[in-house]
PDB file as gemmi writes it, atoms N, CA and C in Angstrom:
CRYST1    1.000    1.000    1.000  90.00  90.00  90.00 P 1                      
ATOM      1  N   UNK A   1       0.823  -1.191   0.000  1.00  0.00           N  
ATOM      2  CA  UNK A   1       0.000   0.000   0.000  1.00  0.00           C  
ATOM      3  C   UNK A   1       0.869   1.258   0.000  1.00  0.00           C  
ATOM      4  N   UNK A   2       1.907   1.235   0.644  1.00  0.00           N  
ATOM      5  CA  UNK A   2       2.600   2.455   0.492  1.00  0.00           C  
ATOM      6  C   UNK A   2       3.555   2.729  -1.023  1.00  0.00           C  
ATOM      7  N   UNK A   3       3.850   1.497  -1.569  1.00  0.00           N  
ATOM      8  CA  UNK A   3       4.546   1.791  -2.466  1.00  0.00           C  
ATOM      9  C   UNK A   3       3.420   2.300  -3.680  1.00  0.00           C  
ATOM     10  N   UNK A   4       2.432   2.286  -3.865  1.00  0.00           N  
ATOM     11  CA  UNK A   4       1.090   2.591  -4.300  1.00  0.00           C  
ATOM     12  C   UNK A   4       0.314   3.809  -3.972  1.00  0.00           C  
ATOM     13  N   UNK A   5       0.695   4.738  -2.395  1.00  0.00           N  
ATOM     14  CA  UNK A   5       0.592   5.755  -2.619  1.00  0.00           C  
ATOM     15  C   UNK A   5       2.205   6.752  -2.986  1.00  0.00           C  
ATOM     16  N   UNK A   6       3.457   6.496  -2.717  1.00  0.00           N  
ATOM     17  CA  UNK A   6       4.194   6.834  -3.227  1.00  0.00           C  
ATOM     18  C   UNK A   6       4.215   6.901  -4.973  1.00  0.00           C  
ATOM     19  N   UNK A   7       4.063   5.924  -5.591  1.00  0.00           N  
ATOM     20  CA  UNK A   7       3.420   5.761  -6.641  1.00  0.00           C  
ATOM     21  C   UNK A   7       2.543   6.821  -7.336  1.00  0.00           C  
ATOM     22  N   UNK A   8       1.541   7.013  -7.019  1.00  0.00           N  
ATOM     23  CA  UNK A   8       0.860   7.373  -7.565  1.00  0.00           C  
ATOM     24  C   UNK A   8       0.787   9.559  -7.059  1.00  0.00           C  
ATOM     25  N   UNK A   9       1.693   9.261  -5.968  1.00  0.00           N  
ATOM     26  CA  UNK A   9       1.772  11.137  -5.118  1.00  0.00           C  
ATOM     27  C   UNK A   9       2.642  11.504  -6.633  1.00  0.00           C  
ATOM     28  N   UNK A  10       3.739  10.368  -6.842  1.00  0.00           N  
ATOM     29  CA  UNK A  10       4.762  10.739  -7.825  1.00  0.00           C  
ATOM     30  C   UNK A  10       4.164  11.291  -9.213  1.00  0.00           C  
ATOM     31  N   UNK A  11       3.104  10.663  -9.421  1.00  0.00           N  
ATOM     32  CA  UNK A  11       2.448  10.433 -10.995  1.00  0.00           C  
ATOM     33  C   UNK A  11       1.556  11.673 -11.018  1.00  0.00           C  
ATOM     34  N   UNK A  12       1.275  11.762  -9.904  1.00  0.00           N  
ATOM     35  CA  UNK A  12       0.307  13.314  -9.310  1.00  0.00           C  
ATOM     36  C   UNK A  12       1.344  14.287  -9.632  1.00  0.00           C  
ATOM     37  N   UNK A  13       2.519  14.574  -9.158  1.00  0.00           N  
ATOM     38  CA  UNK A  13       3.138  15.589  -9.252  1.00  0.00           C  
ATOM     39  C   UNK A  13       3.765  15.874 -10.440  1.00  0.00           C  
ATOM     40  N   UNK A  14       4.335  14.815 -11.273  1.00  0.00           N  
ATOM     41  CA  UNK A  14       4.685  14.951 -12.727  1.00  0.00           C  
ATOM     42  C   UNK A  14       3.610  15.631 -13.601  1.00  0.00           C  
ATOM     43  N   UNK A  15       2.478  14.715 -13.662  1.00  0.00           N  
ATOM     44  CA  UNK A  15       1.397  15.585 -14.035  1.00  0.00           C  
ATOM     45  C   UNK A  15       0.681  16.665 -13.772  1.00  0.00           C  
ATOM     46  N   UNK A  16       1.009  17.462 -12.885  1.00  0.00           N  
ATOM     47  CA  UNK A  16       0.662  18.657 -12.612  1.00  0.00           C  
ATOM     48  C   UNK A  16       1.243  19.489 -12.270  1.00  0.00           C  
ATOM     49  N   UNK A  17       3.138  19.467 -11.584  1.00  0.00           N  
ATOM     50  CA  UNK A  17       3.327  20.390 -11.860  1.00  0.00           C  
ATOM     51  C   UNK A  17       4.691  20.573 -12.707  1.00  0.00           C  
ATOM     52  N   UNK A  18       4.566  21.722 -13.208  1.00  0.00           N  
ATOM     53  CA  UNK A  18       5.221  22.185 -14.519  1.00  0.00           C  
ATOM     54  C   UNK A  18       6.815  22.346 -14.369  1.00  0.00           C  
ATOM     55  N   UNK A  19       7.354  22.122 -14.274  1.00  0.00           N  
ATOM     56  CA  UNK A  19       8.594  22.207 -13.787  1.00  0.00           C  
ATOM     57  C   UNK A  19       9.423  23.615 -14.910  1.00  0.00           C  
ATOM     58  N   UNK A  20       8.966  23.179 -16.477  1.00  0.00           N  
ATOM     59  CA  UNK A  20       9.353  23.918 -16.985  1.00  0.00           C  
ATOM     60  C   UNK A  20       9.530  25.187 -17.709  1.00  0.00           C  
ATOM     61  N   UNK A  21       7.667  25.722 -16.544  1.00  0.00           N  
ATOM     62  CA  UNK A  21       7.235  27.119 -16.993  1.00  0.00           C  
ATOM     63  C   UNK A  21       8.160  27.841 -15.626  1.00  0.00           C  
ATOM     64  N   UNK A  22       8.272  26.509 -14.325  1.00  0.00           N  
ATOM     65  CA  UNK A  22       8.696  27.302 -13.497  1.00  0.00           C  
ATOM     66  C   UNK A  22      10.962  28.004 -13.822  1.00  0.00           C  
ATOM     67  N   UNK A  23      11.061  27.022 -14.067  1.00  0.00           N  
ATOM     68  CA  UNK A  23      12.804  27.037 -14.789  1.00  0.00           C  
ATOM     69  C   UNK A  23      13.014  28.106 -15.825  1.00  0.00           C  
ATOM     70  N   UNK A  24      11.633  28.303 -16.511  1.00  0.00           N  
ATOM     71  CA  UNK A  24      11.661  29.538 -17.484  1.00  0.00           C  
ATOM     72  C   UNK A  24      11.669  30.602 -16.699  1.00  0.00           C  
ATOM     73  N   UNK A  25      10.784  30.816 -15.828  1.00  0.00           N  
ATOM     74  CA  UNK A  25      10.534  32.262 -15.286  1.00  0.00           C  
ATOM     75  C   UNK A  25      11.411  32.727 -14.398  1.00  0.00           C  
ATOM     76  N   UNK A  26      12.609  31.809 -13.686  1.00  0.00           N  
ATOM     77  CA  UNK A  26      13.628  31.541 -13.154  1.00  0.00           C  
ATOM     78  C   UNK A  26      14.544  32.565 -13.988  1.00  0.00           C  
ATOM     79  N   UNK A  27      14.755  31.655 -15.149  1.00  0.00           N  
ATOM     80  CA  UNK A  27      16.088  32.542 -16.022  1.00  0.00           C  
ATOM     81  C   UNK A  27      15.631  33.798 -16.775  1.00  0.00           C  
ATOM     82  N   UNK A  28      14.936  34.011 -16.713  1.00  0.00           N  
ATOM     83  CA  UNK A  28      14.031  34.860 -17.453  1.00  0.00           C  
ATOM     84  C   UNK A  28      13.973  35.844 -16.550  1.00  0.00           C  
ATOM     85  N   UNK A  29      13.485  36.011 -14.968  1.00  0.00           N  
ATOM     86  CA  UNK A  29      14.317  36.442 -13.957  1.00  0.00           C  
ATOM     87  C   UNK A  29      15.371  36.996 -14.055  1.00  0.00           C  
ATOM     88  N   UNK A  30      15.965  35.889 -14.067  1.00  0.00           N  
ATOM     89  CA  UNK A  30      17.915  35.927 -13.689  1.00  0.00           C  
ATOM     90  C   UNK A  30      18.612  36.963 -15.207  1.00  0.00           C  
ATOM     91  N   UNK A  31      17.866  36.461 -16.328  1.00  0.00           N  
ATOM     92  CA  UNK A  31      18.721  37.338 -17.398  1.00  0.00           C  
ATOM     93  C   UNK A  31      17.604  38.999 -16.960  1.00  0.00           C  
ATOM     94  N   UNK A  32      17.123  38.756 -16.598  1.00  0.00           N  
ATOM     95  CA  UNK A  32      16.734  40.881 -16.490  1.00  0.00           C  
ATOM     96  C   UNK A  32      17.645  41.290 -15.443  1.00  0.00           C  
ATOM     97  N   UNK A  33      17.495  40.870 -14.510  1.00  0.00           N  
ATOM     98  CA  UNK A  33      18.465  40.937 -13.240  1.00  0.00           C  
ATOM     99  C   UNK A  33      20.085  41.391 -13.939  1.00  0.00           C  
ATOM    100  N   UNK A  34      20.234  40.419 -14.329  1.00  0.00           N  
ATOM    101  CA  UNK A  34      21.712  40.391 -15.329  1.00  0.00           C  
ATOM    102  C   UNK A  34      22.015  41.489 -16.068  1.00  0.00           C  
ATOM    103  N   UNK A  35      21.326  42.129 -16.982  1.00  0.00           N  
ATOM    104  CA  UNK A  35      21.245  42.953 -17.801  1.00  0.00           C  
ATOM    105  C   UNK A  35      20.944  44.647 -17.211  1.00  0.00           C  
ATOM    106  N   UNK A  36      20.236  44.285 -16.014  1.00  0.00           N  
ATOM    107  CA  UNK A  36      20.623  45.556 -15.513  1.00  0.00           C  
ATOM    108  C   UNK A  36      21.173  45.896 -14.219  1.00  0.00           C  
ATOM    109  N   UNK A  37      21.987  44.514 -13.912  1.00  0.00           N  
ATOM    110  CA  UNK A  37      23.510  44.874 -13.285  1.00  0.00           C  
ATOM    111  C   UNK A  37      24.307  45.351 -14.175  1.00  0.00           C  
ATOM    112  N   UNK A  38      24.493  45.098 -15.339  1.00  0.00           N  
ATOM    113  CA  UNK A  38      25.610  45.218 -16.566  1.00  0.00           C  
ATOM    114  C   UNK A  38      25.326  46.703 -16.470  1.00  0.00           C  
ATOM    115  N   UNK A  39      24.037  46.993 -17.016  1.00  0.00           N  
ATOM    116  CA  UNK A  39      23.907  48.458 -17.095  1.00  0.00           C  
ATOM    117  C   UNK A  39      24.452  48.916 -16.286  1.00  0.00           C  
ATOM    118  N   UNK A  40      23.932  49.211 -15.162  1.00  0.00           N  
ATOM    119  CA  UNK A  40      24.639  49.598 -13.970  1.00  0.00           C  
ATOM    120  C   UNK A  40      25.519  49.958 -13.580  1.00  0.00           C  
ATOM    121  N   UNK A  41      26.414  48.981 -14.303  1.00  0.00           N  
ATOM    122  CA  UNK A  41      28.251  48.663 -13.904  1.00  0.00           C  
ATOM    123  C   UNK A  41      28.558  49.550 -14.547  1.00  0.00           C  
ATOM    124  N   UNK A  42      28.452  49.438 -16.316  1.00  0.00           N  
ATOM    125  CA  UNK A  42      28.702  50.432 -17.279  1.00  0.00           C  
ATOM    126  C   UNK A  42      28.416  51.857 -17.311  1.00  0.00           C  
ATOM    127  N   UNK A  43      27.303  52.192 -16.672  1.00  0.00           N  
ATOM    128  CA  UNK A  43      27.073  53.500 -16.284  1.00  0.00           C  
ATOM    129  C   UNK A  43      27.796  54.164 -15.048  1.00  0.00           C  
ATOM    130  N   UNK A  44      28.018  53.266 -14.420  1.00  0.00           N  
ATOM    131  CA  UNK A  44      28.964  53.770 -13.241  1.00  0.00           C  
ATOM    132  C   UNK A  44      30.122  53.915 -13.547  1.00  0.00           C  
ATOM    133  N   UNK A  45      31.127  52.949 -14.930  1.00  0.00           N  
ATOM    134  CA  UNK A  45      32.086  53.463 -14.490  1.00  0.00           C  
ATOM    135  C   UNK A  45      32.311  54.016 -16.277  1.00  0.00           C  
ATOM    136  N   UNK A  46      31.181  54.645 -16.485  1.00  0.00           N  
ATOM    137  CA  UNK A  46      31.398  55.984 -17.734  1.00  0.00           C  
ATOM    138  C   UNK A  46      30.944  57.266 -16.569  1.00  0.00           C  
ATOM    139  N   UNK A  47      30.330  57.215 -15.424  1.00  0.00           N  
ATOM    140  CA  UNK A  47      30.148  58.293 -14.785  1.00  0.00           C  
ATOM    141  C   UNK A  47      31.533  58.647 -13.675  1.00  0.00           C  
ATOM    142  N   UNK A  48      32.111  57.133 -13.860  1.00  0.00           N  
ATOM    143  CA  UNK A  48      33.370  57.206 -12.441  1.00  0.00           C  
ATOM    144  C   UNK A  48      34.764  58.164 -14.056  1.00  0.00           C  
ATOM    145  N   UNK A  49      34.749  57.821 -15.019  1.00  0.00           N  
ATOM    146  CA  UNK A  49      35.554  58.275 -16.021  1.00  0.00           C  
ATOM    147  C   UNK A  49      35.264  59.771 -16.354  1.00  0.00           C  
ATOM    148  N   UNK A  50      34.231  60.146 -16.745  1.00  0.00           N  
ATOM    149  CA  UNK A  50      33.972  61.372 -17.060  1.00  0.00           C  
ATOM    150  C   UNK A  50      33.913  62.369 -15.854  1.00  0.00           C  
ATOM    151  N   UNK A  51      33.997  61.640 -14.774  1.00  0.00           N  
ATOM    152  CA  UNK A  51      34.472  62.575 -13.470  1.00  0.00           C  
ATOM    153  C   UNK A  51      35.665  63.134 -13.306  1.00  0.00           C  
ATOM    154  N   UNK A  52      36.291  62.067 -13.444  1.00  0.00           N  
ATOM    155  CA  UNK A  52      37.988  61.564 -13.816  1.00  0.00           C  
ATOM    156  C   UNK A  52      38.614  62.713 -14.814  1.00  0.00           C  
ATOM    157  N   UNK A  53      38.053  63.028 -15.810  1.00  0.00           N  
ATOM    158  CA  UNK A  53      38.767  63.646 -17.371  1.00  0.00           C  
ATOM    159  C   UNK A  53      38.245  65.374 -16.787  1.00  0.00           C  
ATOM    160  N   UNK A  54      37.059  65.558 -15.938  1.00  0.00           N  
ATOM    161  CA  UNK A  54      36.717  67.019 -15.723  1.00  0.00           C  
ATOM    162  C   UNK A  54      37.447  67.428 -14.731  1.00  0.00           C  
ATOM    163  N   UNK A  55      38.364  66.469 -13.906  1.00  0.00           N  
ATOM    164  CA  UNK A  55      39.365  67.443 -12.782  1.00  0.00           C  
ATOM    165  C   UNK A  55      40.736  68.121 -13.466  1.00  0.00           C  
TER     166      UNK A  55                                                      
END                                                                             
């Protein structure tokens, strides 16, 4: 009986949940995140340079 509800909790969870809308929205996440650390960086150090060239 237990290997029968293990069984079947397993077959429940494959089938319902999505693993791979959740892994999308993850990196999909992670690359915006990414992209505006980069910004960030780059703007800081064209603002740390052009500080630099006006003394």
């Amino acid at each position: 009986m237990k290997k029968l509800s293990l069984y079947s909790m397993s077959l429940f969870a494959i089938l319902l949940l999505t693993s791979c809308e959740a892994v999308e929205t993850i990196f999909k996440a992670g690359m915006w995140w990414g992209i505006i650390v980069v910004v960030g960086i780059v703007a800081l150090l064209l603002w740390l340079f052009s500080r630099g060239k006006n003394s």
